[in-house]
Structure formats: structure tokens, C-alpha cells
KEMARBA-200492 format. One record per atom (N, C-alpha, C): z, y, x; residue in three letters. Coordinates in Angstrom, 2 decimals. Layout:
<node <Z Y X> 'Ala'>
...
end
This chain:
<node <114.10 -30.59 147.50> 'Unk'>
<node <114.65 -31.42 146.44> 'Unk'>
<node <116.15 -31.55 146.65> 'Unk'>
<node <116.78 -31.58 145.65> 'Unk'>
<node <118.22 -31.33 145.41> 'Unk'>
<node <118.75 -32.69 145.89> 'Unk'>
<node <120.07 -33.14 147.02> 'Unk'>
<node <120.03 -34.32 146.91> 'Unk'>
<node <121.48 -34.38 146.03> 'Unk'>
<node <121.51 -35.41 145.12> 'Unk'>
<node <122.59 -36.09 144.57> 'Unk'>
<node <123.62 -36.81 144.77> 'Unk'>
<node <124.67 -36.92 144.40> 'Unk'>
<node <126.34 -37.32 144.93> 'Unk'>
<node <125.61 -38.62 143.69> 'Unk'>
<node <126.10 -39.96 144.62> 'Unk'>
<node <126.70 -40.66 143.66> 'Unk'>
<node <127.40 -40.72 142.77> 'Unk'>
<node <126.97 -41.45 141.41> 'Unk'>
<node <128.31 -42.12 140.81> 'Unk'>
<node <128.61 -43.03 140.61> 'Unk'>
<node <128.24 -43.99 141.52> 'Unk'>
<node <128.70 -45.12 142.01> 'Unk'>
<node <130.29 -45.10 142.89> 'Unk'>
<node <131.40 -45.42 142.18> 'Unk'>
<node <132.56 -45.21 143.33> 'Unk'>
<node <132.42 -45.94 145.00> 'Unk'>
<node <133.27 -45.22 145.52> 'Unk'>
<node <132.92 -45.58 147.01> 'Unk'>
<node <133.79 -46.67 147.11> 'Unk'>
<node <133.21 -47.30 148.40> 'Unk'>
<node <133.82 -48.74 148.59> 'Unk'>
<node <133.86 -49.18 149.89> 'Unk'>
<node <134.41 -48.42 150.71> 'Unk'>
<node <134.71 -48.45 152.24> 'Unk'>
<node <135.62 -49.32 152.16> 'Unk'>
<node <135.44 -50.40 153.23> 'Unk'>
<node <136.40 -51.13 153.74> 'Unk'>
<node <137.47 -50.58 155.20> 'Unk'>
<node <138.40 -51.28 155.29> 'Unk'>
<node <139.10 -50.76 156.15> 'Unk'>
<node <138.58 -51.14 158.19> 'Unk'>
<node <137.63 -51.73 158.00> 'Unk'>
<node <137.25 -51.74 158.97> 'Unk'>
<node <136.05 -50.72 159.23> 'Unk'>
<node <135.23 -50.65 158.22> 'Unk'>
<node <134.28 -49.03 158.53> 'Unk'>
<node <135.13 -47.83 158.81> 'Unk'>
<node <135.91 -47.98 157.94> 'Unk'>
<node <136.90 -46.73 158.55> 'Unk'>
<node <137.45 -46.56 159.77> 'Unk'>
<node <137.78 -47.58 160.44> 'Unk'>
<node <138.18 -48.08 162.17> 'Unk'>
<node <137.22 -47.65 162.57> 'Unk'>
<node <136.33 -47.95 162.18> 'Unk'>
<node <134.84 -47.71 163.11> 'Unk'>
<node <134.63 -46.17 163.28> 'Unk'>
<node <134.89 -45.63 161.94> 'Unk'>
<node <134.31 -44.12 161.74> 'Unk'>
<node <135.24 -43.60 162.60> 'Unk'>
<node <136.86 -43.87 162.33> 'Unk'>
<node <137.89 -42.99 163.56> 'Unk'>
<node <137.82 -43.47 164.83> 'Unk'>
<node <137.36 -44.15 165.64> 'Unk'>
<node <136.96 -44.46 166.68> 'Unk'>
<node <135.76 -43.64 167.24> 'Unk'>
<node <134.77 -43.42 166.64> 'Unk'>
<node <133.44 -42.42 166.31> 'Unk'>
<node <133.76 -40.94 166.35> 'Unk'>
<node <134.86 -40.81 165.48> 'Unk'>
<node <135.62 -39.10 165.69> 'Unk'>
<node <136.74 -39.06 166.90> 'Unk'>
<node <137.47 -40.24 167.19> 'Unk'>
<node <137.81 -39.69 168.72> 'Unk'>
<node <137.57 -39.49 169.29> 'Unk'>
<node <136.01 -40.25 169.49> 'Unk'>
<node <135.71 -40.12 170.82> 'Unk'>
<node <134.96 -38.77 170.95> 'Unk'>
<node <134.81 -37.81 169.55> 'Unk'>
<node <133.58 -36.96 169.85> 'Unk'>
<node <134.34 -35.91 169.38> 'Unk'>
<node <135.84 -35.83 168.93> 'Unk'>
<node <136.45 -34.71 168.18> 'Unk'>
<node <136.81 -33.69 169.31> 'Unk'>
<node <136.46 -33.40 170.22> 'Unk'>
<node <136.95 -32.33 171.35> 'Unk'>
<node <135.20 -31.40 171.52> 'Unk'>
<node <134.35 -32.12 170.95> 'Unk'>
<node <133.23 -31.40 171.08> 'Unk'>
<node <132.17 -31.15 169.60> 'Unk'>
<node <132.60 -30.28 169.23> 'Unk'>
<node <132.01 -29.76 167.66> 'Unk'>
<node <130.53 -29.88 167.81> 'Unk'>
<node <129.70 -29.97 168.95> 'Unk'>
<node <128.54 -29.57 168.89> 'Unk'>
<node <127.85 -30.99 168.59> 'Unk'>
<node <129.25 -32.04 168.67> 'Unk'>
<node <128.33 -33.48 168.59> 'Unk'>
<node <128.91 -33.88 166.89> 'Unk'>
<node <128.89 -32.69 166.18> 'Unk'>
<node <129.03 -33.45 164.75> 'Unk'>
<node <127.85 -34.17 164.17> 'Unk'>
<node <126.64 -33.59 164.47> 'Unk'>
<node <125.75 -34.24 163.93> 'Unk'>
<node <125.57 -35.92 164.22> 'Unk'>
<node <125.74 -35.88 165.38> 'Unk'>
<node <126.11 -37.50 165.88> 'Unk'>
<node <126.94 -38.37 165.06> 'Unk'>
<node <128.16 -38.04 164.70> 'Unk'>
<node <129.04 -38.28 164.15> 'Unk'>
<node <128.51 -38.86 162.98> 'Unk'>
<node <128.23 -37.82 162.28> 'Unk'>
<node <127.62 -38.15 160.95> 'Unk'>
<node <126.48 -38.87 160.92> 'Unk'>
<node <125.70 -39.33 162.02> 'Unk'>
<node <124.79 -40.26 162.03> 'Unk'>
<node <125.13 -41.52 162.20> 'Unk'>
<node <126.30 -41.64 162.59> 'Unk'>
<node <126.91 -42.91 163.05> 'Unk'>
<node <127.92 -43.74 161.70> 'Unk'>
<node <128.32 -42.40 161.18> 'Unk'>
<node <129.08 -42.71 160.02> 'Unk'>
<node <128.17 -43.26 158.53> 'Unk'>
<node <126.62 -42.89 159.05> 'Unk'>
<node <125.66 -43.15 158.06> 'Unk'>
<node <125.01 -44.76 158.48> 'Unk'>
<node <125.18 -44.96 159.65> 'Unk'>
<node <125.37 -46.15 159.88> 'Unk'>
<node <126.27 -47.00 159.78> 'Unk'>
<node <127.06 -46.55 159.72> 'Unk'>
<node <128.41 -47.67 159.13> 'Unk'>
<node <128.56 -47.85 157.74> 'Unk'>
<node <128.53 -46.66 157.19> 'Unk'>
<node <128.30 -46.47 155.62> 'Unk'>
<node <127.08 -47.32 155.14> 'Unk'>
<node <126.36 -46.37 155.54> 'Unk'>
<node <124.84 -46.21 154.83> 'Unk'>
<node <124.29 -45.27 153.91> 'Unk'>
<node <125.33 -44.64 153.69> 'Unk'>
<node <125.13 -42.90 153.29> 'Unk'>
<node <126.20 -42.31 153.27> 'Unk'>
<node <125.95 -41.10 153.25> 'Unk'>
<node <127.57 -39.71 153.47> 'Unk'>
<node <128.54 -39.77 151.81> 'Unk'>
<node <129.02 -40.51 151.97> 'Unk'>
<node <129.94 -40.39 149.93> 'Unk'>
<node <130.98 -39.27 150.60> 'Unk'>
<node <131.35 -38.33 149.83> 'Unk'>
<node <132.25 -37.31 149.81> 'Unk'>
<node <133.32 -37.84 150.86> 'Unk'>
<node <134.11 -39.20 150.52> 'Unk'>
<node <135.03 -39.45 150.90> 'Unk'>
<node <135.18 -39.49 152.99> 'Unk'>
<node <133.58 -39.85 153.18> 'Unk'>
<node <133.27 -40.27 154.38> 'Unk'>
<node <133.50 -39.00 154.86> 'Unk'>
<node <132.38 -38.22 154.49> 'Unk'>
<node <132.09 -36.06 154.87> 'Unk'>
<node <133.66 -35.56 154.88> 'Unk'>
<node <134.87 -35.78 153.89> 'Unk'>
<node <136.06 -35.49 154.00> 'Unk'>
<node <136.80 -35.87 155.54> 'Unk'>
<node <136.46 -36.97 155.46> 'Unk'>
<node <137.31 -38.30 157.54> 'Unk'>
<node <136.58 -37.14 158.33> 'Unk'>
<node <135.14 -36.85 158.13> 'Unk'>
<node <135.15 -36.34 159.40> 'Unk'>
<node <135.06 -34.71 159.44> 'Unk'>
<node <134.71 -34.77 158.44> 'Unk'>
<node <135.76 -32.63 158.48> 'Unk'>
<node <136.72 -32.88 158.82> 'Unk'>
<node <137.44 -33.62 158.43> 'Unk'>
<node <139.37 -33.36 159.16> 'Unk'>
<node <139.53 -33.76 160.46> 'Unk'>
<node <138.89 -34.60 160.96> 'Unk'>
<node <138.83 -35.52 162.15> 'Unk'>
<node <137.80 -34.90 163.29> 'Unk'>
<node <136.83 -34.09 162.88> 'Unk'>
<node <136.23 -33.25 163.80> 'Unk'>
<node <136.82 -31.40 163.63> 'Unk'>
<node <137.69 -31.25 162.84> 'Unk'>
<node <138.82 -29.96 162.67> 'Unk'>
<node <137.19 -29.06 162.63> 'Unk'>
<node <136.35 -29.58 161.57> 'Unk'>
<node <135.81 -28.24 161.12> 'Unk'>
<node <135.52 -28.62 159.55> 'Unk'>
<node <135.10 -27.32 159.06> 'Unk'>
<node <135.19 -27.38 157.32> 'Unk'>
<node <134.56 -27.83 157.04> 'Unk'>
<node <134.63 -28.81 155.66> 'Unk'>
<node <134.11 -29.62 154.90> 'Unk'>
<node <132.69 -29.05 154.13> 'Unk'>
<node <132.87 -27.77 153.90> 'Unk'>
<node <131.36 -26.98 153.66> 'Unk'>
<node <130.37 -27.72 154.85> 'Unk'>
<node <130.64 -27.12 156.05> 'Unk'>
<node <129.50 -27.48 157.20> 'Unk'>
<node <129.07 -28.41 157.33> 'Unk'>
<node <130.23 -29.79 156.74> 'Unk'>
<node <129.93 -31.41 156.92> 'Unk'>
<node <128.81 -31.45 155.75> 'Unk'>
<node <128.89 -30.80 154.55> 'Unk'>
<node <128.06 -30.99 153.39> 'Unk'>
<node <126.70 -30.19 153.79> 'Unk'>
<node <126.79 -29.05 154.29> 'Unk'>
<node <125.58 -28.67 154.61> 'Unk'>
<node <124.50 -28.96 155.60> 'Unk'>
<node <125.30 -29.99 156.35> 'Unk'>
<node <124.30 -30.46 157.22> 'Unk'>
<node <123.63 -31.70 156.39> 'Unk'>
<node <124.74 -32.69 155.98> 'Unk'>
<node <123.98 -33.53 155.07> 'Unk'>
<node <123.33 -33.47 154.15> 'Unk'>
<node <123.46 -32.28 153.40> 'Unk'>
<node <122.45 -31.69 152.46> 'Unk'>
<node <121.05 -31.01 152.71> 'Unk'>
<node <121.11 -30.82 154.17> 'Unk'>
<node <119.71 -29.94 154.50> 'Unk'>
<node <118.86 -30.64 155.63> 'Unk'>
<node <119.56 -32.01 155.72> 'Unk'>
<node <118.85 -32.49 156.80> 'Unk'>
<node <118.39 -33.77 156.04> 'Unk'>
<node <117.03 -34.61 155.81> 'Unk'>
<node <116.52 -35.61 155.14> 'Unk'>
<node <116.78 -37.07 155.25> 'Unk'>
<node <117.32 -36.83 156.62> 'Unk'>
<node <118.10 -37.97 157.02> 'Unk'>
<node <119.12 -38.79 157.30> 'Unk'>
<node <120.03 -37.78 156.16> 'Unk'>
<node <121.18 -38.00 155.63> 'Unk'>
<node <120.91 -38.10 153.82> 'Unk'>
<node <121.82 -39.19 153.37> 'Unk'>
<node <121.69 -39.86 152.14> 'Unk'>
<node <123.28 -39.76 151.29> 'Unk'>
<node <123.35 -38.80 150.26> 'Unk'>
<node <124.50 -38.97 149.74> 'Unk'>
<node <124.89 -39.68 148.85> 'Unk'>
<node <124.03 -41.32 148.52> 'Unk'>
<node <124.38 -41.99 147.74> 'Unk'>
<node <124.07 -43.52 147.91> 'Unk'>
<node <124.27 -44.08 147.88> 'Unk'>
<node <124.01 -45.81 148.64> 'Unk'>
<node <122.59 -45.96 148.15> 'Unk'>
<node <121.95 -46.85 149.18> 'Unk'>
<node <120.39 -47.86 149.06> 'Unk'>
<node <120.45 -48.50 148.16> 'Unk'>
<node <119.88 -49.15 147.55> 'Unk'>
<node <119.90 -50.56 146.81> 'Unk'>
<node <119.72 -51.49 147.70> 'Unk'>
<node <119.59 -52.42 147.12> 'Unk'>
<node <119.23 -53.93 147.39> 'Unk'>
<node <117.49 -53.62 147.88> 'Unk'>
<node <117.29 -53.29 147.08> 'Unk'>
<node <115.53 -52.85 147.27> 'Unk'>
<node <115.66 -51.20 146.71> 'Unk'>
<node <114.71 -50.51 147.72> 'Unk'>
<node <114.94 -49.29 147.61> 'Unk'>
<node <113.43 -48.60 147.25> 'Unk'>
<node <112.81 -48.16 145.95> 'Unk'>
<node <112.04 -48.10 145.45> 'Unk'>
<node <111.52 -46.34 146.06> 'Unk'>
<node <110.43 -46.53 146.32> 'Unk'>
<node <110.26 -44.66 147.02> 'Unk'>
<node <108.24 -44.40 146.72> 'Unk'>
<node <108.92 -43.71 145.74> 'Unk'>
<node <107.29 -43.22 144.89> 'Unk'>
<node <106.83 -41.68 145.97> 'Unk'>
<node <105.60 -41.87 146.62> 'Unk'>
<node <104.91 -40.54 147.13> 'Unk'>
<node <104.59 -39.22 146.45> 'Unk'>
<node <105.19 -38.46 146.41> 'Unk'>
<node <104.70 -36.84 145.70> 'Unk'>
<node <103.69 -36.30 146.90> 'Unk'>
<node <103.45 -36.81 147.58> 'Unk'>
<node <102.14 -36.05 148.24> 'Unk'>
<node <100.86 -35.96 147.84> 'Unk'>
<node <100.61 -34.94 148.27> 'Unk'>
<node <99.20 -34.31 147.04> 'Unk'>
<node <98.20 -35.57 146.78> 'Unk'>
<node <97.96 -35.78 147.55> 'Unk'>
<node <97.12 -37.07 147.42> 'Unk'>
<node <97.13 -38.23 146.28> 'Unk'>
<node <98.80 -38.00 146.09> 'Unk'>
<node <99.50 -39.11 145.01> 'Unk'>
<node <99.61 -38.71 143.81> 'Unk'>
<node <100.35 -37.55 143.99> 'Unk'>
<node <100.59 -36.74 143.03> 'Unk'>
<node <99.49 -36.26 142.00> 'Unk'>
<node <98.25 -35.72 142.42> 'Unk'>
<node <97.20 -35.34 141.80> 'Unk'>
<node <96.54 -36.66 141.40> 'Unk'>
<node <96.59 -37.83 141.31> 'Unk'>
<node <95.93 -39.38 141.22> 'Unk'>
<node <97.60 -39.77 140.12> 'Unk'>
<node <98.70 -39.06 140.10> 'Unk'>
<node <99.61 -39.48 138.70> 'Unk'>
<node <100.83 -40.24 139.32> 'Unk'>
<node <101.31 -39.43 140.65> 'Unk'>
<node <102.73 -40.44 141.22> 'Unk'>
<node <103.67 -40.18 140.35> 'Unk'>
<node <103.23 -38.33 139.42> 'Unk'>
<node <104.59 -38.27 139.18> 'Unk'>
<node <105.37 -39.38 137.49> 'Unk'>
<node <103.65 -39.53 137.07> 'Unk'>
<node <103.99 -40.63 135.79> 'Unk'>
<node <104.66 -42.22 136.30> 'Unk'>
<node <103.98 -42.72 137.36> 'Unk'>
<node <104.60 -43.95 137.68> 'Unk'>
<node <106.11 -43.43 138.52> 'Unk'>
<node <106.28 -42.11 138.74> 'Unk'>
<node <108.00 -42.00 139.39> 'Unk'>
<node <108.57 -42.04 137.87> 'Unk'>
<node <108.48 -41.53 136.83> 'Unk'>
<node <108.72 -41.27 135.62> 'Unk'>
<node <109.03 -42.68 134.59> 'Unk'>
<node <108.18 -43.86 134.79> 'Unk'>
<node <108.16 -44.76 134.21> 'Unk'>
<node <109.41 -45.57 135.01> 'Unk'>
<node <109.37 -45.59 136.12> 'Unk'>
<node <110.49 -46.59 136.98> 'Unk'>
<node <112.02 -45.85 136.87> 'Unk'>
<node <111.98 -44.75 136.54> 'Unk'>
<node <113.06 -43.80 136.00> 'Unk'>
<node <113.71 -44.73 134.86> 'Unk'>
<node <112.85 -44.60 133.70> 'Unk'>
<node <112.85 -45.04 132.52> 'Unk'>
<node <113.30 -46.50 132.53> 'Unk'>
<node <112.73 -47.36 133.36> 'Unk'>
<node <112.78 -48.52 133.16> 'Unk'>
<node <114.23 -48.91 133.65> 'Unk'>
<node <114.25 -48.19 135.01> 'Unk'>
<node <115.75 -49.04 135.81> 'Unk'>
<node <117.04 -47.92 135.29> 'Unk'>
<node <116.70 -46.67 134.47> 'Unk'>
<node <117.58 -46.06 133.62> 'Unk'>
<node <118.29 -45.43 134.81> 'Unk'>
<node <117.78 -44.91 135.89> 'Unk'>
<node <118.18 -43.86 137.19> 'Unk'>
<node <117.33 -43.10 137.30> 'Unk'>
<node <117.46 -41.73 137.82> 'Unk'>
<node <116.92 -41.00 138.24> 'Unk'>
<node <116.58 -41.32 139.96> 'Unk'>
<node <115.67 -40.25 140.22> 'Unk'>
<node <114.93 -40.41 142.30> 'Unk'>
<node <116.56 -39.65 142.56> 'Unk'>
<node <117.05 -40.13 143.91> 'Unk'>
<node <117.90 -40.43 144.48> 'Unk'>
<node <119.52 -40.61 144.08> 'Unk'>
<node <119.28 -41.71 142.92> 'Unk'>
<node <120.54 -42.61 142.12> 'Unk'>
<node <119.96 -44.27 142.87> 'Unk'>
<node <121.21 -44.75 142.63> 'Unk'>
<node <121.36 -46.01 142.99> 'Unk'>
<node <121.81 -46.79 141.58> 'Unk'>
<node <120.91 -47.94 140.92> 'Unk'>
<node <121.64 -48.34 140.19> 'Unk'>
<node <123.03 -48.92 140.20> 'Unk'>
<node <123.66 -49.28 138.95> 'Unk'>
<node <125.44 -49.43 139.15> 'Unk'>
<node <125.77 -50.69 140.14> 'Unk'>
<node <124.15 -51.51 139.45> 'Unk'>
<node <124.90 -53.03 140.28> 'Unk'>
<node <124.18 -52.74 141.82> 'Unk'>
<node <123.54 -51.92 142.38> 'Unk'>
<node <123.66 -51.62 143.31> 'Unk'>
<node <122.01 -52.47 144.23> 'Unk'>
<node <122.00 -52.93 142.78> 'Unk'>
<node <120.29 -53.78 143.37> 'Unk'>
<node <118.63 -52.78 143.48> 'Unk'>
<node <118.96 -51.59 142.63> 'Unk'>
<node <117.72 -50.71 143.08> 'Unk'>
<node <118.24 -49.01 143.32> 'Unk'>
<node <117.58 -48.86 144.14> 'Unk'>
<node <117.56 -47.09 144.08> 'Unk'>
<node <116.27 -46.61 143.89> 'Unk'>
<node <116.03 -45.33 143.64> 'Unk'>
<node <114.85 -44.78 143.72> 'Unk'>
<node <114.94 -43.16 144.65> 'Unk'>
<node <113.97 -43.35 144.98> 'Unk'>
<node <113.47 -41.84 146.03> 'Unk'>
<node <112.19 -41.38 145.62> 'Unk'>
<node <112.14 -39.85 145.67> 'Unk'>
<node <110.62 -39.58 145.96> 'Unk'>
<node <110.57 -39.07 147.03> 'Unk'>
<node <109.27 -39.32 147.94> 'Unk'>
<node <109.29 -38.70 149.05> 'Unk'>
<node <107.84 -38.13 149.77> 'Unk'>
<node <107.40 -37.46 150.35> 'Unk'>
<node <106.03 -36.94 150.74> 'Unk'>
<node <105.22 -37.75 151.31> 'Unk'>
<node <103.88 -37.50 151.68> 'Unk'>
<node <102.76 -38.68 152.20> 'Unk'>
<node <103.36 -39.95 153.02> 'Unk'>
<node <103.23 -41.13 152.53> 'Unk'>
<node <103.60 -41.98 153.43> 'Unk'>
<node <102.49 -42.26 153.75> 'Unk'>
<node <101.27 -42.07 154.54> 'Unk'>
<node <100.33 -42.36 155.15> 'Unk'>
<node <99.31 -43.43 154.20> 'Unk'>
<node <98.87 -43.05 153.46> 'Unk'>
<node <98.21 -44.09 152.95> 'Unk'>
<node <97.27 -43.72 151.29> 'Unk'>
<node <97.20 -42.56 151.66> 'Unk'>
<node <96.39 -41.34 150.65> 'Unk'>
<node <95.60 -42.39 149.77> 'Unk'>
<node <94.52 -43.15 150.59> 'Unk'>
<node <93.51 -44.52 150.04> 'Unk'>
<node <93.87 -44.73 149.01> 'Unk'>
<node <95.46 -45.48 148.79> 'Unk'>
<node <95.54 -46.22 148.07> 'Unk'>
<node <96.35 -45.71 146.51> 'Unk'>
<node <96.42 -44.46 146.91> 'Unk'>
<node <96.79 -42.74 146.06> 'Unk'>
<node <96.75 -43.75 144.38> 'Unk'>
<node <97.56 -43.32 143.99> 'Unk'>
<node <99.28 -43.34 144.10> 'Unk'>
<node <99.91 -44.14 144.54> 'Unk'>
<node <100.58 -44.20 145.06> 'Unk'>
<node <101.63 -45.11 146.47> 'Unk'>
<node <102.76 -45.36 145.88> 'Unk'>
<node <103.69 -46.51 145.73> 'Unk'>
<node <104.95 -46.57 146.37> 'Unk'>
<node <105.27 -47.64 147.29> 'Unk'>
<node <106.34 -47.57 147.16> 'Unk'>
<node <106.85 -48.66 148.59> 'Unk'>
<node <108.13 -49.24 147.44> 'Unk'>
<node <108.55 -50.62 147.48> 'Unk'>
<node <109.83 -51.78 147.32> 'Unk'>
<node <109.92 -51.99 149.01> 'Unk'>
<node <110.98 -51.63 149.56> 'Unk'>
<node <111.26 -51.71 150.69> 'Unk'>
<node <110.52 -51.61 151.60> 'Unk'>
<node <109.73 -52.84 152.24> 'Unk'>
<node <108.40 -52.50 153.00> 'Unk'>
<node <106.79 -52.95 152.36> 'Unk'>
<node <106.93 -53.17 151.27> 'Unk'>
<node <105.95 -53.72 150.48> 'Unk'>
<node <105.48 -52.45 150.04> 'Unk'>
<node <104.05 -52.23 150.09> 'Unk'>
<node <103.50 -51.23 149.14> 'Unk'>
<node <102.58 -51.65 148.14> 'Unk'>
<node <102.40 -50.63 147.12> 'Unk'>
<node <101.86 -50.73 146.08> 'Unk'>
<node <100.76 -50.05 145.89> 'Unk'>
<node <99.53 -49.91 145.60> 'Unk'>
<node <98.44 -48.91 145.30> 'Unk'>
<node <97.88 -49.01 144.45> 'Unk'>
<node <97.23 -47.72 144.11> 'Unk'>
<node <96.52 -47.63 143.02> 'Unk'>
<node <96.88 -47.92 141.68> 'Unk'>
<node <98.15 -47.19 141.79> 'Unk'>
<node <99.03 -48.11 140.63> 'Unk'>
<node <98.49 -46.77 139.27> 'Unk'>
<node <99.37 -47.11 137.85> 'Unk'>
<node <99.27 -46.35 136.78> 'Unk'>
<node <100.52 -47.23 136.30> 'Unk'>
<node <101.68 -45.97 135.66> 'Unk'>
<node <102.96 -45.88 134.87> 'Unk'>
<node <102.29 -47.33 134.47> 'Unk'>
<node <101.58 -48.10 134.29> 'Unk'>
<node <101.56 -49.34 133.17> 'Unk'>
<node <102.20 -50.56 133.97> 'Unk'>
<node <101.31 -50.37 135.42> 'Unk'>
<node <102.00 -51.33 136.40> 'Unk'>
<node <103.43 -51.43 136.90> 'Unk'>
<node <104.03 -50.42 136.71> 'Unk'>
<node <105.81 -50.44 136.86> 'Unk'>
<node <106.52 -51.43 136.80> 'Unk'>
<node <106.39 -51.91 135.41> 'Unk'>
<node <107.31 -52.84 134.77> 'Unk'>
<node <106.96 -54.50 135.22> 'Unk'>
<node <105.84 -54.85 135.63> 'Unk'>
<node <105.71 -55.84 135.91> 'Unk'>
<node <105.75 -55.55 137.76> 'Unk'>
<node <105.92 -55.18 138.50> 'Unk'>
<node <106.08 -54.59 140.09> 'Unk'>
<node <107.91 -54.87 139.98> 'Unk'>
<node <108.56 -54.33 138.86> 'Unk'>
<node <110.14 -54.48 139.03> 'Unk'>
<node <110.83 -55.98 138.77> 'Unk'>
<node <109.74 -56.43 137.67> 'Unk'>
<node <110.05 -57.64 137.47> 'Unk'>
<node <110.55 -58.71 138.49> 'Unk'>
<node <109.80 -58.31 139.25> 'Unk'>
<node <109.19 -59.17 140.42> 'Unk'>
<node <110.47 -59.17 141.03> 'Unk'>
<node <111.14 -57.87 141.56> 'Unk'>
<node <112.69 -57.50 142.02> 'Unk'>
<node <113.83 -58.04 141.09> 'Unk'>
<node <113.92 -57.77 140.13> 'Unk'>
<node <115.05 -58.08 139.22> 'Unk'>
<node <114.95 -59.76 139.19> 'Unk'>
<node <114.22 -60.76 138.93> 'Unk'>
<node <113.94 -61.98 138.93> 'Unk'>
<node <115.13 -62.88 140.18> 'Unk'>
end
């Protein structure tokens, strides 16, 4: 699955940024610890925005391609901020064949984002993501650590309510 650049503008403060160049000094003499880097910067952040992947291509003196391709091919890097509550519908077969992809489809619709957008005010995102352990309750999602089962596209709108309120 393709991951998506925000368009939410970025909004680093000047102290994450301290943090992040402190993070690239200490590791800019050894290229092999970029991945670190960028894990740390995803912790300060909370996802890779262009602007972040730019600090540390220049600051670890390798190209900005490699910074994108690692964050792009590895799942545990995020190129666009969480929400407030971070909505994550299961495509695993289990879900999927029981109709995850209509209730991913309806919460689309409703919060007017696509799976891995963040809404503007920054209170929901959505993800899809593979078996979260819990086939039973087929179709699955998760509101942060809360799950949902056995749901149908009808239950959506009253499950978001609950968030937006």
C-alpha cells in the first residue's frame, strides 16, 4: 500500500528540531545508523513530513531519495501525523471477506479522508492495516485501543460520534 505525504502543513517547533540535530550529531559520522535516526525523529515528530526526511539527509550527508525510501518501505515509519484518535480498519482475510472493506469505505466518507490522511483539525486519522488478531470478531477496527466487532458500514457513524462529541 502506497503511503501518503500529508497535506496537513508541518508544524515543528524549534525545540523538536534541537532534539532532531542533537540526534544527527551524535550519529552523523556513521551512515549505517540512519535508520535510528529516523526512528528517533519519528519520535519527536510523530511521523517523517518531508521537511523532517530533508534535516536528516543533509545532516546525515546522504541523499534525500534513501531518507524517502526507507520511510516508504518500512511500515513503521508514517508520512503523515496521527490524530487525536487514530481509526485502523483490518484488511485481513478474515475481515475483509466478512466486509472491512465497506466499513473502511463508510468512515472514508464520513470523516471526508482517505486510509493514511489525517483530518485538517488533526482529531482523526485513518489506516488500513492486516490481521490484528482477532478474526472472531471479523470485521475489526480499532479507535486507538478500543475495538470494534462485528461491525457493518451502518455502525460507522454512530462509533465516530462517540469521538467527535
Amino acid at each position: 500500500m502506497l503511503k501518503k505525504i500529508s497535506k496537513i502543513p508541518f508544524k515543528g517547533t524549534p525545540e523538536q528540531e534541537a532534539q532532531l540535530r542533537a540526534v544527527i550529531d551524535e550519529c552523523k559520522d556513521d551512515k549505517s545508523l540512519l535508520m535510528h535516526v529516523m526512528q528517533e525523529a519519528q519520535a519527536i515528530y510523530g511521523y517523517l513530513p518531508f521537511e523532517v526526511q530533508t534535516m536528516i539527509a543533509d545532516g546525515m550527508d546522504v541523499p534525500l531519495e534513501k531518507v524517502y525510501g526507507v520511510s516508504t518501505f518500512y511500515a513503521q515509519f508514517a508520512l503523515s501525523p496521527k490524530g487525536k484518535y487514530n481509526v485502523s480498519v483490518c484488511l485481513g482475510t478474515a475481515c475483509y471477506v466478512k466486509g472491512s472493506q465497506s466499513v473502511l469505505d463508510k468512515i472514508c466518507e464520513v470523516l471526508g479522508i482517505e486510509a493514511g490522511e489525517c483530518t485538517e483539525d488533526g482529531v482523526f486519522s485513518i489506516e488500513a492495516c492486516r490481521c490484528i488478531g482477532a478474526c472472531g470478531l471479523a470485521p475489526v477496527m480499532t479507535v486507538n485501543d478500543e475495538v470494534y466487532g462485528k461491525l457493518t458500514a451502518d455502525d460507522v457513524p454512530g462509533i465516530l460520534a462517540k469521538y467527535q462529541a
